[in-house]
N, C-alpha and C positions, 0 to 999 in steps of 0.2 A: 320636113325630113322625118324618116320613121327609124326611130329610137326604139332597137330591144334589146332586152334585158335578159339575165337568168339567177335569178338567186343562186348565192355562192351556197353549198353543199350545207347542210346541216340548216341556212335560214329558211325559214317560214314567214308567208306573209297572206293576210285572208282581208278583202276588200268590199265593198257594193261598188256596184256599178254605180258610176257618177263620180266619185270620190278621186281626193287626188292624194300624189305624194309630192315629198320634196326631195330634189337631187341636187347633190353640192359638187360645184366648177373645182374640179380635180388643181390646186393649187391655186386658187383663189377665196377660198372660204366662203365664196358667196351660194347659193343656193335657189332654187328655184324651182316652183310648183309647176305642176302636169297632170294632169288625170287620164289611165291607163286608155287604151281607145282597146283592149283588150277587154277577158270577163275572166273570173276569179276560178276556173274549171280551168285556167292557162298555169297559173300556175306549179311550176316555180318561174314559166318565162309572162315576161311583160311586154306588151309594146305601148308605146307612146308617139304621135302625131306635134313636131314642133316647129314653127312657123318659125324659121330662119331671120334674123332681124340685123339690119346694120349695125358692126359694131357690139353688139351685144356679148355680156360675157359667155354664155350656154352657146349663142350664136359662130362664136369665134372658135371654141373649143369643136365642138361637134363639126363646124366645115373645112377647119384646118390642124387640127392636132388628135383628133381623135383617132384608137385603133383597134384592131378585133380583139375580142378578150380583154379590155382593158376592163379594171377595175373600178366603179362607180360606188357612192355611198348614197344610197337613197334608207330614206323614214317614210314612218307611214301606215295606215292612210289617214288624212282628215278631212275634216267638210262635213255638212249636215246637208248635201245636195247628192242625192244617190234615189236611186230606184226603192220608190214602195211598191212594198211586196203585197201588201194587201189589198191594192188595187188594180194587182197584173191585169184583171179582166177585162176592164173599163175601157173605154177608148180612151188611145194615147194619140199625144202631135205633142212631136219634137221642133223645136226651134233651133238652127243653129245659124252661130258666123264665124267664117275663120274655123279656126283649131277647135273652138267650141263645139266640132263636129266629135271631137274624140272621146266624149264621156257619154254623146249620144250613139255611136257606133257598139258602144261596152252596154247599153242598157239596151238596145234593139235587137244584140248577140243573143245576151241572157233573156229577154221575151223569147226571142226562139229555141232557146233551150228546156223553157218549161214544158211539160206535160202539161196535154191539154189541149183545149181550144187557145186560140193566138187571136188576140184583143188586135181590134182595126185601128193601122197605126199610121199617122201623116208626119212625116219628116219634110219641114219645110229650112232647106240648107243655103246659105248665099253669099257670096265674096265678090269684092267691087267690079273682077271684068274676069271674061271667060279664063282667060289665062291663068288667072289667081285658086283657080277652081281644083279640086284635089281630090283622091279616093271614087272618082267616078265608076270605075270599073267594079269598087268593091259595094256600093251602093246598088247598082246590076243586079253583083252577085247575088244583094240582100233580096232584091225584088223578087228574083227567080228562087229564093230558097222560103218568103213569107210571101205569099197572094194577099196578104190581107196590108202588108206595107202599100203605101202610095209615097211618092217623092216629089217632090217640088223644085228645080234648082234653080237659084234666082241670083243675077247679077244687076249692076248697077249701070252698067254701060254696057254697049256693041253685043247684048245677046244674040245667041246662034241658034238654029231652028230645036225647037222644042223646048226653051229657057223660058223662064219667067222674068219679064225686063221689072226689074223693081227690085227691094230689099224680103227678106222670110216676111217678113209680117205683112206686108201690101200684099202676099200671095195668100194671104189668109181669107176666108171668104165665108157667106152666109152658107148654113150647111153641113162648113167644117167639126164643128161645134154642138154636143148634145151635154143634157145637165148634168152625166155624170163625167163630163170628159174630164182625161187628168193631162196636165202640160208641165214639161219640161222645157227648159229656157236656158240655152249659154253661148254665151258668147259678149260685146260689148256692152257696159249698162248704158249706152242710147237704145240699143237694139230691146235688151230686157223690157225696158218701163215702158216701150213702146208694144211689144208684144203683148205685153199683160194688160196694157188698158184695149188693146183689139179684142184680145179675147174673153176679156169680161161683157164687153160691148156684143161680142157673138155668143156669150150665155154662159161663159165656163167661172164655174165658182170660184172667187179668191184664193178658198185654202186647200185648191188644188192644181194651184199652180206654182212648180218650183225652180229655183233658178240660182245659176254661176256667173259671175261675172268673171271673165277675162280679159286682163290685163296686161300691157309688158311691164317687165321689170325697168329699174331705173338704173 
């Protein structure tokens, strides 16, 4: 589901890309992290990308009691997983799974938004079967507005023509990889540990690769 926002008149709020906040279940006190699939030029409005989950408190709220204009309390931002800036130029590949697509849509934005040349960028994205698969359209979009982006989408089952049958990381390949590449990474920690030992295996330095892990809440 895509959750947006608008900061209420008079709030401010200034973010990097990658970084998440927390929003608290309107009569439940409980609270729950997201990181904007939006970029900080949006401002006062937000959007957020949330995987709908049985039962869940954020879940139950946003598909059955939520309404225009209602009022949300979100904090924020944190995390130390956000876009370095001093390596816009490098070649970049995004990893995602799931929702973990949303904090790489916000750093691919703001690439595009810099002045400049546009760093060659591989988004490798994947969720278990085509069905599961979400924002294709706006992925498109991306391609048609960066020639330098490449996209990968990868499922785990019943792929359809032009899918990569496998998980992000088995689509990673010799090539991808030069020694200054920078990588970002989020989505589950199997998905993480396993991306990051591929890509050190395909030459990319330790401490330039960084990563979220996402989780559901309990």
């Amino acid at each position: 589901m895509r959750l947006r926002l608008e900061l209420a008149e008079g709030d401010w709020m200034e973010f990097r890309p990658g970084q998440f906040m927390q929003i608290e279940v309107p009569g439940q006190g409980a609270v729950r992290s997201y990181s904007p699939s939006s970029v900080g030029t949006d401002v006062p409005k937000l959007e957020f990308l949330i995987r709908i989950l049985p039962d869940g408190a954020m879940s139950n709220f946003l598909s059955k009691e939520v309404e225009p204009d209602q009022v949300l309390k979100l904090t924020g931002p944190y995390g130390s997983f956000f876009l370095r800036e001093e390596k816009k130029r490098a070649p970049h590949i995004f990893v995602a799974g799931g929702t973990g697509l949303a904090p790489i849509l916000s750093m691919i934005d703001t690439l595009r938004q810099t002045s400049g040349r546009k760093p060659r960028m591989l988004l490798s994205f994947g969720c278990a079967t085509p069905d599961a698969l979400f924002c294709l359209q706006d992925l498109d979009l991306r391609k048609q507005w960066l020639p330098t982006l490449e996209t990968r989408i990868c499922v785990d089952r019943d792929p359809q023509e032009g899918m990569h049958h496998g998980n992000p990381v088995s689509a990673l390949c010799a090539g991808d990889v030069t020694h200054d590449t920078v990588a970002y990474l989020c989505g589950p920690q199997v998905m993480i540990d396993a991306a990051t030992r591929r890509l050190i295996e395909l030459g990319a330095a330790p401490e330039n690769i960084y990563s979220e892990q996402f989780t559901p809440s309990n």
